[in-house]
C-alpha positions in Angstrom: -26.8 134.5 -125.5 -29.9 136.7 -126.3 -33.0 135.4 -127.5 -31.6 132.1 -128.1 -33.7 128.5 -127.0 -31.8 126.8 -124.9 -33.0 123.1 -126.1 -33.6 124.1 -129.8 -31.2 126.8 -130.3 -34.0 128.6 -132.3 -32.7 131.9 -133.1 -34.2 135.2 -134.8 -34.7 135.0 -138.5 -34.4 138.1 -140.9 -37.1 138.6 -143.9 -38.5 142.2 -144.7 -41.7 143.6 -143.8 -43.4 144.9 -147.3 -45.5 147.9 -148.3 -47.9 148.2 -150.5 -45.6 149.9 -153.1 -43.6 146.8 -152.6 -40.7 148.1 -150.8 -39.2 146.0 -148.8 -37.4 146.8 -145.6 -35.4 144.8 -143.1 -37.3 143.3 -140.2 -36.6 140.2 -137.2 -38.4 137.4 -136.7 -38.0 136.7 -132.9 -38.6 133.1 -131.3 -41.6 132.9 -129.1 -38.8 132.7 -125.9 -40.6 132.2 -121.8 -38.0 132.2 -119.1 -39.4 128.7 -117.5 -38.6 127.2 -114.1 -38.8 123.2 -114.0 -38.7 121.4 -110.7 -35.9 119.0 -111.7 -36.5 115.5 -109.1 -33.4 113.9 -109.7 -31.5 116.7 -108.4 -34.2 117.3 -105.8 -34.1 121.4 -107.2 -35.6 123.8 -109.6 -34.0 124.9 -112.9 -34.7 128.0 -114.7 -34.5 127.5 -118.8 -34.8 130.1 -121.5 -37.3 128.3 -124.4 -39.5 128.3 -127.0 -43.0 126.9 -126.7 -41.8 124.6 -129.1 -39.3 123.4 -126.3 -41.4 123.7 -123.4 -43.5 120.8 -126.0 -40.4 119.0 -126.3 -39.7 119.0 -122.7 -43.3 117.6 -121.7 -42.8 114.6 -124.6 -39.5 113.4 -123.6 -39.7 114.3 -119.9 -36.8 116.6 -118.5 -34.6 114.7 -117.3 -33.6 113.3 -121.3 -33.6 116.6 -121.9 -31.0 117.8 -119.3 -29.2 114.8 -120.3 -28.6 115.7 -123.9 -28.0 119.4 -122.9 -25.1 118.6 -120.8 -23.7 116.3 -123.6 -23.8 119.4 -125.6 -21.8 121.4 -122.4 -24.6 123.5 -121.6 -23.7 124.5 -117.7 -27.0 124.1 -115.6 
């Protein structure tokens, strides 16, 4: 599961990088991924998450534990 957000699921995109002659070839767009430890309380231990910095945004607005929540509901082991 390479270079895939953990809360978001954001994934690389594909587009082309163009020349000046307007050729287009095939490039990635790649997600803006940190491997990120949270100190999760409720379980008294830390948690390492692969995310965006969208996520990590997420994370701080809806408070980690919701998001643990809703990632286990999903089936994600952590």
């Amino acid at each position: 599961m390479a270079r895939v957000c953990q809360v978001t699921g954001k994934k690389p995109l594909k587009g082309h990088y163009v020349s000046h002659s307007n050729v287009k070839t095939n490039r990635r767009f790649l997600p803006n991924l940190q491997t990120k430890r949270f100190f999760f309380a409720e379980e008294d231990r830390w948690i390492s998450l692969k995310v965006s910095a969208d996520a990590i945004r997420t994370i701080n607005k809806k408070g980690l534990a919701t998001v643990v929540k809703e990632l286990r509901a999903k089936g994600t082991k952590i």
